[in-house]
C-alpha positions in Angstrom: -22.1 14.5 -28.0 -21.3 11.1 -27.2 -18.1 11.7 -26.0 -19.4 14.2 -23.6 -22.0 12.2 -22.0 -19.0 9.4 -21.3 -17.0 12.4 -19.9 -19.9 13.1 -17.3 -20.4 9.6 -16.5 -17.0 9.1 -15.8 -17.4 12.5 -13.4 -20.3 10.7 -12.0 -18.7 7.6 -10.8 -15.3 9.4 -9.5 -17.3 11.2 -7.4 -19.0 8.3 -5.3 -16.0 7.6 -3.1 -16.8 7.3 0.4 -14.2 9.8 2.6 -16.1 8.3 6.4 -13.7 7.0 8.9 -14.0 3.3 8.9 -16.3 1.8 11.9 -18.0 -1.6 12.3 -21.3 -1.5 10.7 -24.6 -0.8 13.4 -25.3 -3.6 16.1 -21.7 -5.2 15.1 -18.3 -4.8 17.0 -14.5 -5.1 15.5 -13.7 -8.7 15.2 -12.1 -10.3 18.5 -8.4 -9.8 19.3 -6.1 -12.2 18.3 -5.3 -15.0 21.0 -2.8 -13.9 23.3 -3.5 -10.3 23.0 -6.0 -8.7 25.3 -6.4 -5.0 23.2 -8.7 -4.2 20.8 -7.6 -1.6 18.4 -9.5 0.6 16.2 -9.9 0.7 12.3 -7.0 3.3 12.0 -4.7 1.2 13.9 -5.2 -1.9 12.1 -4.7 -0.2 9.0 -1.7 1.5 10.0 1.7 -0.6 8.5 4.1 -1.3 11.0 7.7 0.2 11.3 8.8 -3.0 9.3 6.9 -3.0 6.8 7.9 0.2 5.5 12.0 -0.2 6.3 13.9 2.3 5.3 16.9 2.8 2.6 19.8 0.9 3.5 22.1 1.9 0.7 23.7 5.3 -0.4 22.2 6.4 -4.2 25.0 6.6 -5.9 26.0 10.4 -7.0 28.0 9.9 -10.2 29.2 7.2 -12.7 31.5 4.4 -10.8 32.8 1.5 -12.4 31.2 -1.6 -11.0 33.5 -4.4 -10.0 33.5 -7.7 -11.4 30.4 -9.6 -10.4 31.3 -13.7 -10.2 27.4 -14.4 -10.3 27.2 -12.7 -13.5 27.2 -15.3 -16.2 26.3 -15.7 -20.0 22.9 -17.5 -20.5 23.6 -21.5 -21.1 23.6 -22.5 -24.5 
């Protein structure tokens, strides 16, 4: 019995999730623009991650078992 009331409060709480689009609360606007930049852009842009932050894979996966080559860096812990 207790384990099923913990189930439905769990239920509860995963439920109260606000799904709104983000907007400046009543009588408020979006903070000002940063110097030097004369736009101001919604919620959705600012939350948006810019092409750099999200760079893309530079090196090929590798497809089968290779031999690696000798790596100088790779040393034994010191003593």
């Amino acid at each position: 019995m207790r384990g099923l009331a913990i189930i439905a409060l769990a239920l509860a709480l995963a439920g109260c999730g606000n799904k709104a689009a983000l907007e400046p609360k009543t009588g408020q606007a979006l903070p000002p623009a940063p110097y030097g930049s004369e736009d101001r852009r919604s919620a959705d842009t600012l939350l948006t991650p810019p092409v750099q932050a999200i760079p893309e894979r530079s090196a090929e996966i590798r497809r089968r078992s290779e031999e690696r080559q000798d790596d100088p860096f790779d040393l034994p812990p010191p003593e």
